[in-house]
N, C-alpha and C positions, 0 to 999 in steps of 0.2 A: 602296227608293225611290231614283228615279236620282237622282245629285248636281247634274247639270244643269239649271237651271231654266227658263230660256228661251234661246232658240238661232235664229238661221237662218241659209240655204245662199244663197247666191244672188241675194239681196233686189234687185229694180231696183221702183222708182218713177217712173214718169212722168205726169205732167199734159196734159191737149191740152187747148189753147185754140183754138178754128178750125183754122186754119193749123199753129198753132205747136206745138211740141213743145217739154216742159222735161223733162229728166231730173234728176230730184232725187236719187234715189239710183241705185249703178250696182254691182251685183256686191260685195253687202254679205252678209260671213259672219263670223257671231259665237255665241259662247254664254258665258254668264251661272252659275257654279256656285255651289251653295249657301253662304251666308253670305260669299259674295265681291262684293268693292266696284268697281266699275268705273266710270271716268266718260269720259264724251265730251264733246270741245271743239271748236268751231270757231264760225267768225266768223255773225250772221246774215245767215240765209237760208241756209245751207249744208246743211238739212237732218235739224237734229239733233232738234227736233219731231216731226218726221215717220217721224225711224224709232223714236223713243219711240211714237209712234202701234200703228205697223205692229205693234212686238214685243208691244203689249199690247192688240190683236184690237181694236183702236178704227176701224183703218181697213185693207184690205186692198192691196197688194203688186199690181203691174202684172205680175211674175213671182217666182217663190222661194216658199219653205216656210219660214214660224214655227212653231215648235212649242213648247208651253207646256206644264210638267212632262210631258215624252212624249206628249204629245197636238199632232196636226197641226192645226193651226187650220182648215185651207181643208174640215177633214174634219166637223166642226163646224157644225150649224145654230145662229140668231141666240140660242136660249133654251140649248143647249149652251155655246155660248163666254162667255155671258153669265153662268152659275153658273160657269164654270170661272175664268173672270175675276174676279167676286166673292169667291171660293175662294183662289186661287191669287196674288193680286197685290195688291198697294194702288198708288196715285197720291197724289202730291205736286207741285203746280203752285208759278210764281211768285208767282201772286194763289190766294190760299188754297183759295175757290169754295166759302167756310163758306156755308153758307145763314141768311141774317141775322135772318129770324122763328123760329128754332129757338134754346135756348140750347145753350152745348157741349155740353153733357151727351148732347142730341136729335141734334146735330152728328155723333158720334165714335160713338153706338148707331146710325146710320143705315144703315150698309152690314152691319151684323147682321140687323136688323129686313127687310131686304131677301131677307136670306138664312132667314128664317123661324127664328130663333132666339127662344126664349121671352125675354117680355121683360123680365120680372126679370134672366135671363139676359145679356140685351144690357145692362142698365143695370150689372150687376155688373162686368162685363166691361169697361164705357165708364168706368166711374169708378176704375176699377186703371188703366186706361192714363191716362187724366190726372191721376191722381198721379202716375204713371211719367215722364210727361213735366212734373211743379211745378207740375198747374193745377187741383190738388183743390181749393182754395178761389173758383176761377170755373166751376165746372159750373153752375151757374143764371144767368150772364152769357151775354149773348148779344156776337155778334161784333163789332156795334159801339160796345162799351165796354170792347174791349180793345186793344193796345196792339199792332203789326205784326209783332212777337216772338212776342207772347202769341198769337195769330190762326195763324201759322206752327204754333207748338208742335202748337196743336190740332188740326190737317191733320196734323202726322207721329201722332198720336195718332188719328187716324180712319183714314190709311191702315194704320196695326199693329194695327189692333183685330181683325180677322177671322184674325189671325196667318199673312198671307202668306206664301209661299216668296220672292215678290222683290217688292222695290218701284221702282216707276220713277216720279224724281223730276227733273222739268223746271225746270234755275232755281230749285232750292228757294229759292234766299239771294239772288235778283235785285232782290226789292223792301226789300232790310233793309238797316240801315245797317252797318258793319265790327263792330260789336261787336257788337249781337244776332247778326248772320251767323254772328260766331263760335261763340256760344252754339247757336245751332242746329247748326253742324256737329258737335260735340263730343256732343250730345244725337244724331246720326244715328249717330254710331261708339259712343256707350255701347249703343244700339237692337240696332243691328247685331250687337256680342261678345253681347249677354242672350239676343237670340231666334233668332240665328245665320241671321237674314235679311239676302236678298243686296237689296242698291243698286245700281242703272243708273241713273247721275247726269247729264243732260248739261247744264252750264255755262260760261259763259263767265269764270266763276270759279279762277284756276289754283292759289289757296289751297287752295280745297276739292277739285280735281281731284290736287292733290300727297299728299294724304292717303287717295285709293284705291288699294286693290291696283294696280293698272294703269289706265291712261291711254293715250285714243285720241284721235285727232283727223278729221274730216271733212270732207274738202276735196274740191272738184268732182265732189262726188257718190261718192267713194272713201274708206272707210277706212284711216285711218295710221297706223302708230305709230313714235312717235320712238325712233331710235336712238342709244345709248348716246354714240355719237360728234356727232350734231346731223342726223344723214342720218337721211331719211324712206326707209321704204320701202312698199308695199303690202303690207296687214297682215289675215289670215284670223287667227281663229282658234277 
């Protein structure tokens, strides 16, 4: 199995409005290795959504190649990328995007059940991971009786459930207050050492960005990384 889990060459993104032309991303090359943590920063609107999009076959690339565990995305029809996606990735949003007529339980079994897993199966599976993450005593709660912490927990517990190679997580900690935030980052690095799955973080968070492997940042459409000394330079890698 390659160690690389998602990766791409070349990444440009552009938007056309009539007239106008926006290049949102510009000559973006990255990869992602197994059980490694990497987060991206920069200011909004710079982009950092967008190539969370791109590298997880949500939305496609004006030019470049995503490839997801060795598989080239552009190579890929919609029912293709769609199990491989299922398969191979979880998400984690700022706003949880629990489904609020479901309790956790139906929550965190959902992108199993998707994946045609028996469903004893998924339910076995869904209430290990929410013990995993301290929420075995709310699996029959639904999401709005729980607390912004508790609502979070159970998003990193639906996206590990399928037991990903990587998860890419947008603003985990944007809507929580300094202390839960901590709580959930400490709960993303326990996740991370157990199931030796890899994080693509991008935050505006530099707490939580200090505590991955490596740190990049995205400015004018350009990948950076900081240099030892405070010099930026243009960063492949």
């Amino acid at each position: 199995m390659s160690s690389t889990v998602v990766s791409c060459q070349n990444l440009y993104k552009r938007f056309n409005q009539g007239d106008l032309n926006v290049n949102v991303l510009e000559d973006i090359s990255l990869s992602i290795e197994t059980g490694e943590r990497v987060a991206i920063m920069g200011s909004s609107g710079s982009g950092k959504s967008t190539l969370l999009h791109l590298l997880g076959g949500l939305d496609a690339p004006t030019s470049g190649e995503v490839e997801l565990v060795g598989h080239k995305i552009s190579a890929l029809n919609e029912r293709e990328l769609s199990a491989l996606r299922n398969q191979a990735l979880g998400f984690i949003y700022q706003f949880h995007h629990l489904l609020g007529e479901f309790t956790l339980l139906e929550n965190v079994a959902m992108p199993l059940l998707i994946a045609n897993i028996d469903l004893d199966e998924a339910r076995e599976r869904s209430n290990a991971m929410l013990k995993q993450v301290g929420l075995s005593n709310r699996t029959k709660h639904k999401p709005g009786e729980l607390s912004g912490g508790e609502r979070q927990r159970a998003a990193i517990a639906r996206a590990l459930v399928t037991r990903p190679r990587c998860v890419l997580a947008d603003e985990p900690t944007g809507n929580l207050d300094r202390k839960t935030a901590e709580a959930v980052y400490e709960l993303m690095l326990d996740l991370n050492e157990a199931y030796e799955v890899s994080f693509l973080v991008v935050t505006h968070d530099a707490s939580l960005a200090a505590r991955m492997d490596r740190q990049w940042r995205l400015q004018d459409g350009r990948l950076e990384k900081p240099e030892p000394h405070g010099s930026n330079q243009n960063g492949k890698v």
